[in-house]
N, C-alpha and C positions, 0 to 999 in steps of 0.2 A: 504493500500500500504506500511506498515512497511517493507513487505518484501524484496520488491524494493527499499526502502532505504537504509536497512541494506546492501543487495546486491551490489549499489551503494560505499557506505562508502568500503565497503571490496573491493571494485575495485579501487577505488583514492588510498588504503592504498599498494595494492599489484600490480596493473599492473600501471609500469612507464608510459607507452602509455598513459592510458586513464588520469589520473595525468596532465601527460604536456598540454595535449589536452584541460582539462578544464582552467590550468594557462593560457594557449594560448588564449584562449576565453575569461578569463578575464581580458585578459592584451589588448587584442584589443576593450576590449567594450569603445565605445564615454560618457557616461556618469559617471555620480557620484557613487563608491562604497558604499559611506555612504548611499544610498538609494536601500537598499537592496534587498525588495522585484521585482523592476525592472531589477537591476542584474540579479538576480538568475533567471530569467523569460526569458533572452538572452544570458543566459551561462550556469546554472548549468543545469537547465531543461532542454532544447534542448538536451544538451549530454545523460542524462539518459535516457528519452526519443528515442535516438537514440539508444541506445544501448539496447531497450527493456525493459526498467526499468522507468519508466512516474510514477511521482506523482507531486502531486501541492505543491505550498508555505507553505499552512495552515498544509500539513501535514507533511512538512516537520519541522515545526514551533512545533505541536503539539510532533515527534516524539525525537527532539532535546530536549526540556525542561525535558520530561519524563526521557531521558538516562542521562543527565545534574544533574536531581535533584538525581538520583540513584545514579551514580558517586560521590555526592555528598554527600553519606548518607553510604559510602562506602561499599555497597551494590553489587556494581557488580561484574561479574565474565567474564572471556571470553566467557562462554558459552552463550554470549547475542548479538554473534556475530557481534561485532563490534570492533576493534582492540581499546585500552585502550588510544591510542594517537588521536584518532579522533580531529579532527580540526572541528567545530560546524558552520557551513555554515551562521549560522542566531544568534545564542548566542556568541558566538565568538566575535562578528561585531558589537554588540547592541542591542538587541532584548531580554534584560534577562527577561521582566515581561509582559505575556499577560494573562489575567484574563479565556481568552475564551480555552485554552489549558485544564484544565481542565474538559470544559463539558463533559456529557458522550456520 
C-alpha cells in the first residue's frame, strides 16, 4: 500500500480540503496525541480510507522510517513522490526506532 501512502502525503501537501479535514479530526479526537498509534487509527486512517487510499499503522510505520532514513542519507529526489517537506505522521511524534520495519 506505499502507493496509497505516497498518494495520501501528496494530498495533505496539495489539497487545503483534505489538510484541514485531517487537522479537524485531530483537533477533535478525546484522547492523548502522545499515543499514537490510537490517533492515527481515528483520524488519519478513516480519512485515507475515505478517500480510497486505506493502509494500516504498520505500514505506515514501515513506509515512514524507509523515506526518513533516505532523507537522511541524502539520497532522495522528488521523483519518490512525496513533497521534501512531508511532516512524518508517526517519526515526527516519536516512533524513531522499530527493529520490525526492517523485515523483509
Amino acid at each position: 500500500m506505499i502507493e496509497n501512502i505516497e498518494k495520501f502525503y501528496r494530498l495533505l501537501a496539495e489539497d487545503e480540503t483534505v489538510a484541514r479535514r485531517l487537522e479537524e479530526m485531530q483537533n477533535a479526537y478525546p484522547g492523548s496525541w502522545e499515543i499514537r498509534e490510537p490517533f492515527l487509527q481515528e483520524t488519519m486512517l478513516p480519512l485515507a480510507e475515505e478517500l480510497g487510499l486505506g493502509f494500516t499503522i504498520e505500514e505506515l510505520r514501515k513506509y515512514e522510517t524507509r523515506l526518513k532514513l533516505k532523507n537522511s542519507r541524502d539520497i532522495a529526489d522528488e521523483s519518490d513522490g512525496v513533497p521534501e517537506a512531508t511532516v512524518f505522521q508517526l517519526l515526527d511524534r516519536g516512533w524513531e526506532t522499530d527493529p520490525t520495519v526492517f523485515d523483509p
